[in-house]
MIDREN-524763 format. One record per residue: y, x, z of N, C-alpha, C in turn; residue in one letter. Coordinates in Angstrom, 2 decimals, padded with zeros to 5 digits. Layout:
<recs>
{{Y; X; Z}; {Y; X; Z}; {Y; X; Z}; "A"}
...
</recs>
This chain:
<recs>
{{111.80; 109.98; 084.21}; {111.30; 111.25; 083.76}; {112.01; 111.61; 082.47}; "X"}
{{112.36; 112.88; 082.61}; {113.09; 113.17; 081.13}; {112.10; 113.97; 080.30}; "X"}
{{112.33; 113.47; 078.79}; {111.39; 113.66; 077.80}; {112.00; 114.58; 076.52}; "X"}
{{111.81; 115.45; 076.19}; {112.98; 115.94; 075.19}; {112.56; 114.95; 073.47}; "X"}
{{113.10; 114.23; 072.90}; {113.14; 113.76; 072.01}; {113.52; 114.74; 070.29}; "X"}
{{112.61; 114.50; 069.46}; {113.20; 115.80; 068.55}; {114.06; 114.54; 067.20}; "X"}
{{114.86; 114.38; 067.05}; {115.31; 113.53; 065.72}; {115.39; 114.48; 064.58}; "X"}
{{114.60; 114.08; 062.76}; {114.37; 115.14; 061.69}; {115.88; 114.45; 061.46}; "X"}
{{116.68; 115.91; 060.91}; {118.07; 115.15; 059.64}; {117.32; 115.01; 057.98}; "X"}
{{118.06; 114.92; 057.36}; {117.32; 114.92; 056.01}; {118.15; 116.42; 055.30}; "X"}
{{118.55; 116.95; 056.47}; {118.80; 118.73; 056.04}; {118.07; 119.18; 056.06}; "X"}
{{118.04; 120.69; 055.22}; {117.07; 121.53; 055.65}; {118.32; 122.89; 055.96}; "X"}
{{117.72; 123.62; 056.73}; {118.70; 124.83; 056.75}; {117.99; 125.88; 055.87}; "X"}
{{118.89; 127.10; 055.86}; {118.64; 128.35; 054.52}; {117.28; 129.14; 054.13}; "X"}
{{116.10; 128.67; 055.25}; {114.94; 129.19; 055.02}; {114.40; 128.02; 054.25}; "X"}
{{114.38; 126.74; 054.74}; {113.90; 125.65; 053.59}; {113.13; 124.96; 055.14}; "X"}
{{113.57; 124.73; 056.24}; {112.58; 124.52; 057.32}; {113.46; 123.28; 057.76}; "X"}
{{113.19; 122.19; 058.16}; {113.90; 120.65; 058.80}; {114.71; 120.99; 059.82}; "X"}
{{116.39; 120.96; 059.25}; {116.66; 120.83; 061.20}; {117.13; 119.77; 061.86}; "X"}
{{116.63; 120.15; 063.33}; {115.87; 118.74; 063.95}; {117.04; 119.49; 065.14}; "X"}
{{117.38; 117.95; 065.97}; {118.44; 118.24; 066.78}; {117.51; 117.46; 068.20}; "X"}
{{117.66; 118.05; 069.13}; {116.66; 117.97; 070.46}; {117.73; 117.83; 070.93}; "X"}
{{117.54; 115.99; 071.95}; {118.33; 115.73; 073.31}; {116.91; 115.05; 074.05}; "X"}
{{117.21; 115.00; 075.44}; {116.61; 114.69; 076.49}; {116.80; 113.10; 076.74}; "X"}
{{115.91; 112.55; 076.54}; {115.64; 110.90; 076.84}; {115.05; 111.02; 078.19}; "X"}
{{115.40; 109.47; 079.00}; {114.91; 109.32; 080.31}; {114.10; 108.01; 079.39}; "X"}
{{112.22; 108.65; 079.92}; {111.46; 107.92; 079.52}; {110.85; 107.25; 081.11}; "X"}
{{110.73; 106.21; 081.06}; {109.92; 105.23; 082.26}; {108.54; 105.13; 081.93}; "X"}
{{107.41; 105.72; 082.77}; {106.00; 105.73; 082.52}; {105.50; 104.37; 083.69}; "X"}
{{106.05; 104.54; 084.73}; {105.26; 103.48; 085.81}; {105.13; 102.37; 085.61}; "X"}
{{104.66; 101.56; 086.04}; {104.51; 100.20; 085.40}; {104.51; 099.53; 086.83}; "X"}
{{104.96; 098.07; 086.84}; {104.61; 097.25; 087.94}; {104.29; 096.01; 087.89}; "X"}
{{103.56; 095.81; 088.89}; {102.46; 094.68; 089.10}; {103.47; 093.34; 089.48}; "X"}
{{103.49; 092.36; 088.75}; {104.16; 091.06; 089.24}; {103.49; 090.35; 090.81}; "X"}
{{102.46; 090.53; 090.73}; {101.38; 090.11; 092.01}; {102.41; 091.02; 093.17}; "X"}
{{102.52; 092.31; 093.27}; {102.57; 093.14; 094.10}; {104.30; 093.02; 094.30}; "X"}
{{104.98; 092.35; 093.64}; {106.55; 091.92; 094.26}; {106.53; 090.72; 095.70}; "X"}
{{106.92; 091.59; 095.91}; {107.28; 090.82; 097.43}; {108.36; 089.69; 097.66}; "X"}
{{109.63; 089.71; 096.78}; {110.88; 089.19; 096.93}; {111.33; 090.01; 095.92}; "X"}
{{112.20; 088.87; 095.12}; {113.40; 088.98; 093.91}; {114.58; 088.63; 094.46}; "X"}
{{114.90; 089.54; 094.51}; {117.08; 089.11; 094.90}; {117.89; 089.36; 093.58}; "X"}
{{118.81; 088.26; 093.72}; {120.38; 088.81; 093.17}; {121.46; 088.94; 093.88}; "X"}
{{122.44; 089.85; 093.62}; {123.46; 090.07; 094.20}; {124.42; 090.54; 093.31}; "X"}
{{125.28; 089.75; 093.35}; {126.86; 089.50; 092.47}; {127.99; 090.63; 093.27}; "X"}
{{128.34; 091.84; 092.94}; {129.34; 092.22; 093.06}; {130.11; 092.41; 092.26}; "X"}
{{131.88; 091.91; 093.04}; {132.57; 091.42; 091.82}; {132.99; 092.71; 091.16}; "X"}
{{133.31; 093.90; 091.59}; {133.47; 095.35; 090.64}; {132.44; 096.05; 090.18}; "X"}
{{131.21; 095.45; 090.46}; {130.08; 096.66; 089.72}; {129.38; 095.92; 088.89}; "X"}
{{129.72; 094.37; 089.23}; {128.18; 093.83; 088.21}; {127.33; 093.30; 088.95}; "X"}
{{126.42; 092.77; 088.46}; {125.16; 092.07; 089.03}; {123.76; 093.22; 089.72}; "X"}
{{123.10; 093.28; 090.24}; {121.90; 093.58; 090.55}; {121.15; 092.57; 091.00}; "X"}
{{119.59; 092.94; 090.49}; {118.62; 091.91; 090.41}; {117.49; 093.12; 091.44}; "X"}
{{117.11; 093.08; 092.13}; {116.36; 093.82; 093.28}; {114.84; 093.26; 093.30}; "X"}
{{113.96; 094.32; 092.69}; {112.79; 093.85; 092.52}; {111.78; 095.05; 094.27}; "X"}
{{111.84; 093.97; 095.01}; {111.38; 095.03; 096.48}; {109.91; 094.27; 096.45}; "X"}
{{109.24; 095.61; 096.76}; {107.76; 095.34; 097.35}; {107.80; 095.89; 098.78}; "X"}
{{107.41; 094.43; 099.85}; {106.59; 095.21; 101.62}; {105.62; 095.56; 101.84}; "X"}
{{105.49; 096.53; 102.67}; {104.40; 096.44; 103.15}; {104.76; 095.68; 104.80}; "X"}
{{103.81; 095.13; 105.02}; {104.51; 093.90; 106.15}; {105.88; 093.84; 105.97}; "X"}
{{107.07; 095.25; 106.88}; {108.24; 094.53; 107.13}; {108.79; 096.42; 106.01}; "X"}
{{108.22; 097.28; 105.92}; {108.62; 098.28; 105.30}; {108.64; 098.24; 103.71}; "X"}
{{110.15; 099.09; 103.08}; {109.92; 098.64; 101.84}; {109.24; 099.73; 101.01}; "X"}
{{109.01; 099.46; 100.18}; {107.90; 100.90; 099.49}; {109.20; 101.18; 098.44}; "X"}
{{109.51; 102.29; 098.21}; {110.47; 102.28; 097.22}; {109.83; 102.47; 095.77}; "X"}
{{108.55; 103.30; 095.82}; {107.85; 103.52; 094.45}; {107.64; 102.66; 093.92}; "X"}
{{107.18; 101.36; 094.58}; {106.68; 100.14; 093.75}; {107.87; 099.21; 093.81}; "X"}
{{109.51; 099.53; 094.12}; {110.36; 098.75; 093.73}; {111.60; 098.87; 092.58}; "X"}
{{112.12; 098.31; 092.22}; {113.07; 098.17; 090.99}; {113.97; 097.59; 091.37}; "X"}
{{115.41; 098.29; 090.75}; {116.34; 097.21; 090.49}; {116.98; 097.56; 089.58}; "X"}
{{117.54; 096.05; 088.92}; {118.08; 096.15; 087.41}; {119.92; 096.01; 087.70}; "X"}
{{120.07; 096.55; 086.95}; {121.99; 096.72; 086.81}; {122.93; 095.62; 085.94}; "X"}
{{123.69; 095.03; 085.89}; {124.14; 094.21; 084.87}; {125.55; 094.67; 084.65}; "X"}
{{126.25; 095.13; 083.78}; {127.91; 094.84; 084.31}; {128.02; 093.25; 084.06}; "X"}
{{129.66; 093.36; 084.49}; {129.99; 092.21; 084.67}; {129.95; 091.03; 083.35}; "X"}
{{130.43; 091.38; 082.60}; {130.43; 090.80; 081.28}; {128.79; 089.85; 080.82}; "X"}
{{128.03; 090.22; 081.86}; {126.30; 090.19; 081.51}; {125.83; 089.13; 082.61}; "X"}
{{126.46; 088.45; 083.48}; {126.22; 087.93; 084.00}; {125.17; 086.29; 083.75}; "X"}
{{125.52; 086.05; 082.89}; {123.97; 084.87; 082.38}; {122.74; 085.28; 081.94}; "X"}
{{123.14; 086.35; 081.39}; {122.22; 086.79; 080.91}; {120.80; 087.77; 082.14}; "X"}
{{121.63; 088.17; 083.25}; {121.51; 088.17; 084.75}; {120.28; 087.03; 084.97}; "X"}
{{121.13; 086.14; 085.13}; {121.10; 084.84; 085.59}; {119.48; 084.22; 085.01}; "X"}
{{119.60; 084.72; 083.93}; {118.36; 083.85; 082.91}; {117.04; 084.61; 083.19}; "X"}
{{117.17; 086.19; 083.02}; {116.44; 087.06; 083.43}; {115.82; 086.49; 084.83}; "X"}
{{116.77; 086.80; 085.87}; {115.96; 086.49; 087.40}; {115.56; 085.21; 087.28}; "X"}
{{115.68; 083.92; 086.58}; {115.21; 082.87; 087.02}; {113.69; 083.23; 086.38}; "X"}
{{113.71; 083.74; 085.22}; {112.66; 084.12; 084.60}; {111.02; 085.07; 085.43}; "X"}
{{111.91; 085.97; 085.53}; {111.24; 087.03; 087.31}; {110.38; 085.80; 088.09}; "X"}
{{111.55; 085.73; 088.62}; {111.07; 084.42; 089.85}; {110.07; 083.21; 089.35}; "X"}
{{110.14; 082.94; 088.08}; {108.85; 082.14; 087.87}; {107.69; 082.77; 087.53}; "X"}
{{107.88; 084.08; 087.08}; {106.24; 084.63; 086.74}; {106.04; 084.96; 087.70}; "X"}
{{106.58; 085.58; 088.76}; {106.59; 085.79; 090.41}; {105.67; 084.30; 090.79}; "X"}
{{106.17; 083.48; 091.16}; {105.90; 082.24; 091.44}; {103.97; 082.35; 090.75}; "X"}
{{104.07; 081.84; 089.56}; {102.98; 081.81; 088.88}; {101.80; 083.08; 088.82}; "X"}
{{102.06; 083.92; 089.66}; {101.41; 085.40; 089.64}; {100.69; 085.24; 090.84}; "X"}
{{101.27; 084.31; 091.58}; {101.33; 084.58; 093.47}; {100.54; 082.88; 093.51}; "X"}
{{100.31; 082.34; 092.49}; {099.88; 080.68; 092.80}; {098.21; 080.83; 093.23}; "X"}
{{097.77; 080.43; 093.81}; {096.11; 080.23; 094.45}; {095.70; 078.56; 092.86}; "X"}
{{094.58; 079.49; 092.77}; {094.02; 078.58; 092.50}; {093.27; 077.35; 092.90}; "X"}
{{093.76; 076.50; 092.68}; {093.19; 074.98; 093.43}; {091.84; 074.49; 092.88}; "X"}
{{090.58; 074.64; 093.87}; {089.58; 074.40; 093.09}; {088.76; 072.56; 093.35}; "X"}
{{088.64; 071.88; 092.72}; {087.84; 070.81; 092.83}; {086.79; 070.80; 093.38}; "X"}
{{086.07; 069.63; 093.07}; {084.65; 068.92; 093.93}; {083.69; 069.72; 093.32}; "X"}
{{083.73; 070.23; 092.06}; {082.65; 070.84; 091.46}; {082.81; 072.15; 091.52}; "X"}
{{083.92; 072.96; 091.96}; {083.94; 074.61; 091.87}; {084.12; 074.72; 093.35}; "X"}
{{084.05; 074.42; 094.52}; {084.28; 074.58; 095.97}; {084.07; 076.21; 096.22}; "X"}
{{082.88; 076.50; 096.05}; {082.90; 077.75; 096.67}; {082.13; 078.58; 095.06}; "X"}
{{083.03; 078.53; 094.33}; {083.07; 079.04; 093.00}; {083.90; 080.36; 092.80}; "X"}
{{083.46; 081.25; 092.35}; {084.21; 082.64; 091.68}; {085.09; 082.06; 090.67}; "X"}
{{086.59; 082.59; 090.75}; {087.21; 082.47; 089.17}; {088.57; 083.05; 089.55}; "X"}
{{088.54; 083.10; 088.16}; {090.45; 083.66; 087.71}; {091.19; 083.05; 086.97}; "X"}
{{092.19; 083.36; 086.50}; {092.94; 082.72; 085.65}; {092.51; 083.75; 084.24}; "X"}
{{092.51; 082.75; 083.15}; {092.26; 083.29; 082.00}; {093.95; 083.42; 080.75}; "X"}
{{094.01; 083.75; 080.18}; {095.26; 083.94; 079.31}; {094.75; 084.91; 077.92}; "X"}
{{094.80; 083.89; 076.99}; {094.32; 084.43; 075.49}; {095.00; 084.28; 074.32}; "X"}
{{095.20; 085.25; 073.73}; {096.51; 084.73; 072.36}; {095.46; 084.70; 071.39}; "X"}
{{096.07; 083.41; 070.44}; {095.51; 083.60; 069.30}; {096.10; 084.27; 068.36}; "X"}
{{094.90; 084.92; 067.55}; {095.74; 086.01; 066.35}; {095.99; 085.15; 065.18}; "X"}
{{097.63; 085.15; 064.86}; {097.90; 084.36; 063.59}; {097.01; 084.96; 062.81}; "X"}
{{096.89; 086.37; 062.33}; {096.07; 087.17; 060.68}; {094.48; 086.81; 061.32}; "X"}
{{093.81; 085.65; 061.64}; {092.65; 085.87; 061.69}; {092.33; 084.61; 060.46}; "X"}
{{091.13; 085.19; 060.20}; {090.94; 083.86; 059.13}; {090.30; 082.69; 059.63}; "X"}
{{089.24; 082.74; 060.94}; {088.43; 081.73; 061.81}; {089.90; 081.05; 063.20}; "X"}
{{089.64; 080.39; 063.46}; {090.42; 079.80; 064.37}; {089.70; 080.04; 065.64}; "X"}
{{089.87; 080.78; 066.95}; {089.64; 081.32; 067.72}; {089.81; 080.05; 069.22}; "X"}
{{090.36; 079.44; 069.02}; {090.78; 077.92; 069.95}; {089.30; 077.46; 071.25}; "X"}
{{089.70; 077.85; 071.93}; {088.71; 077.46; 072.84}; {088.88; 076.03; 073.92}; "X"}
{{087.58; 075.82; 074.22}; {087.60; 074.19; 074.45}; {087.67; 074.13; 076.00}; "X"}
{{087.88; 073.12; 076.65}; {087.56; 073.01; 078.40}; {085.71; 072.67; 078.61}; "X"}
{{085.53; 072.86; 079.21}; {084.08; 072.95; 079.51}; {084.24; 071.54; 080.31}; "X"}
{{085.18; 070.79; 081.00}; {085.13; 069.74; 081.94}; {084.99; 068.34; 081.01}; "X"}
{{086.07; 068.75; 080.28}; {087.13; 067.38; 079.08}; {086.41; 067.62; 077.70}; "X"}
{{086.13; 068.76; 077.50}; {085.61; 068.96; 076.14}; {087.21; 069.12; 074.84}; "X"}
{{088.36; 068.98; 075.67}; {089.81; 069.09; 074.26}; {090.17; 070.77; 074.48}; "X"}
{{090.65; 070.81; 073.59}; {091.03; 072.40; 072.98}; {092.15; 072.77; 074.18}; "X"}
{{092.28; 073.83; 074.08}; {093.22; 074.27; 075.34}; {094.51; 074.41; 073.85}; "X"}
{{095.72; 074.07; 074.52}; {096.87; 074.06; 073.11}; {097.44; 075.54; 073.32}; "X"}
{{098.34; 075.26; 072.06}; {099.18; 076.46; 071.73}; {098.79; 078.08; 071.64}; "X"}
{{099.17; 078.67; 071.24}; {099.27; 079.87; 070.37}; {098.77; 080.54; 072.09}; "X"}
{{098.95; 080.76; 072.93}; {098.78; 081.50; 074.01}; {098.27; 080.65; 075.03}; "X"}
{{097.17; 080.62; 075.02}; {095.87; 079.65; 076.01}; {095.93; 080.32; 077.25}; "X"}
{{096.15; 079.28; 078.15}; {095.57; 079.99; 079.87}; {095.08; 078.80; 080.39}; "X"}
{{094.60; 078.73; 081.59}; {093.50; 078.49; 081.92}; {092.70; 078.88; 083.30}; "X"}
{{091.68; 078.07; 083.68}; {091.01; 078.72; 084.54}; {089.38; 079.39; 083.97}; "X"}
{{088.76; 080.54; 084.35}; {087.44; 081.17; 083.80}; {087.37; 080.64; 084.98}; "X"}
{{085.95; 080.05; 085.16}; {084.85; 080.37; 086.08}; {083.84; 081.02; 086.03}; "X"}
{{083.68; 081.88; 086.81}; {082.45; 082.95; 086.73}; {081.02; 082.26; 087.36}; "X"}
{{081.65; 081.82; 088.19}; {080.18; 080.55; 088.95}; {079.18; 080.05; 087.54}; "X"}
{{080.39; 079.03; 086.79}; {079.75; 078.38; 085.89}; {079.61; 079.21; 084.38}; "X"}
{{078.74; 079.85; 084.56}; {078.63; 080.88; 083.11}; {079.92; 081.71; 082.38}; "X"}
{{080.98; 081.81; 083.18}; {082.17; 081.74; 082.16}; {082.99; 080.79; 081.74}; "X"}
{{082.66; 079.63; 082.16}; {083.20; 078.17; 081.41}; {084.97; 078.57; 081.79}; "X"}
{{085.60; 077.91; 080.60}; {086.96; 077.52; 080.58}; {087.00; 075.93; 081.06}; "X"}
{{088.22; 076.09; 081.68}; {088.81; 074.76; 082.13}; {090.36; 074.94; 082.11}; "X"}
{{090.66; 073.62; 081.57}; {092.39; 072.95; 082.49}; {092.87; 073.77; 083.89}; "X"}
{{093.74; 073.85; 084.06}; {093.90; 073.74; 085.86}; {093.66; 072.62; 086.18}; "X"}
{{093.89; 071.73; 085.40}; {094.13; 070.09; 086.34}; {092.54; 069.76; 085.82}; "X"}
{{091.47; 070.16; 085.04}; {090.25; 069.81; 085.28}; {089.85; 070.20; 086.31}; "X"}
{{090.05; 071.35; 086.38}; {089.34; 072.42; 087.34}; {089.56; 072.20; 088.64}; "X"}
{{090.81; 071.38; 089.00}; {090.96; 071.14; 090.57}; {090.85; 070.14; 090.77}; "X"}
{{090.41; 068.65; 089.53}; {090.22; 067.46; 090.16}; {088.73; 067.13; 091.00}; "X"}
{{088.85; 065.89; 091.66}; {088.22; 066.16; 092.89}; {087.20; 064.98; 092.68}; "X"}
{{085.64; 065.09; 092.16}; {085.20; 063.99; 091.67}; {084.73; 063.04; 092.65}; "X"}
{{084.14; 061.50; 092.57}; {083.55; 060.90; 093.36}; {082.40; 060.42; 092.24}; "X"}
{{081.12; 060.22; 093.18}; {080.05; 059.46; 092.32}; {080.59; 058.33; 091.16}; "X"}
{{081.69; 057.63; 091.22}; {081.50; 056.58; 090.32}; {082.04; 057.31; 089.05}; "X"}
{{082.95; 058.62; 089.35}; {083.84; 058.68; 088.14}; {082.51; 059.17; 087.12}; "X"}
{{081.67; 060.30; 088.04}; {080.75; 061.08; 087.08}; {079.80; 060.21; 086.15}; "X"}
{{079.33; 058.81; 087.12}; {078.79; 057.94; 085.71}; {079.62; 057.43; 084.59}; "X"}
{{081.13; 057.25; 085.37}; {081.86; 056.90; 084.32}; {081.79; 057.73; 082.97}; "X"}
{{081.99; 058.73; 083.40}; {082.19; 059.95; 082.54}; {080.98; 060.11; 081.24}; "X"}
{{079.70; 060.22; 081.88}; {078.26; 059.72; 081.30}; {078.07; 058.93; 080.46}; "X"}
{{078.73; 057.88; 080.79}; {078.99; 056.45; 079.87}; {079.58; 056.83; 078.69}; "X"}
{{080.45; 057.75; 079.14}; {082.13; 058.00; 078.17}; {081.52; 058.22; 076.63}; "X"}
{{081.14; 059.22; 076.93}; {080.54; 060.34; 075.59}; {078.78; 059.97; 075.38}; "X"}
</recs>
């Protein structure tokens, strides 16, 4: 979509009024869903450059509104390269099922993802509800369960698979 852009100079012209020089920017409003990519391609042609082909199906038809593709010249090629591997793992990780354990079987949940704010003065760090240890780093994810009040968990709490002896173990533990 083209947007007309106004840039001020630090002129003024002979009435005393700013003059401002107007060109037309191509602004991008749509946004797209990583869930809703179907398949990431690359394709290396050796006179135009790289393209990285972001296609969404519907079964075997492609939707063109909900697809993208990115341009590289040639010179850009790792940088190509780093990008799509990049794609392809939040792809991957967008599209993963959550694996639920002995204790969430037929449990509601999502994946959770929370940044902490460096300018806060309280430390915001939230704990696993399974293990009881802090979830790490500056950008926490996670599984919410909605079953269990909201509780945070690990993935790997959240999908291990208990037997009677571990849970007394556990009892004992703490």
């Amino acid at each position: 979509e083209l947007k007309v852009e106004e840039t001020y100079n630090d002129r003024v012209d002979f009435f005393g009024n700013p003059v401002v020089t107007k060109r037309n920017v191509k602004r991008f409003y749509q946004h797209f869903k990583v869930k809703e990519i179907s398949e990431i391609r690359k394709t290396d042609h050796d006179k135009d450059g790289i393209s990285i082909y972001l296609n969404h199906f519907n079964g075997l038809t492609l939707i063109p509104k909900s697809s993208l593709i990115l341009r590289f010249p040639c010179g850009k090629k790792e940088d190509a390269g780093e990008l799509y591997s990049k794609l392809e793992c939040l792809r991957k990780n967008a599209i993963a099922n959550i694996v639920k354990g002995s204790d969430h079987i037929d449990h509601d949940c999502k994946v959770f993802r929370e940044e902490i704010d460096d300018n806060s003065e309280t430390a915001q760090h939230s704990n696993c509800k399974d293990c009881g240890t802090f979830f790490n780093g500056k950008l926490q994810t996670g599984i919410k369960c909605i079953t269990c009040n909201n509780g945070l968990f690990h993935k790997e709490c959240f999908a291990l698979i208990k037997d009677c002896e571990d849970d007394e173990y556990r009892k004992d533990e703490f």
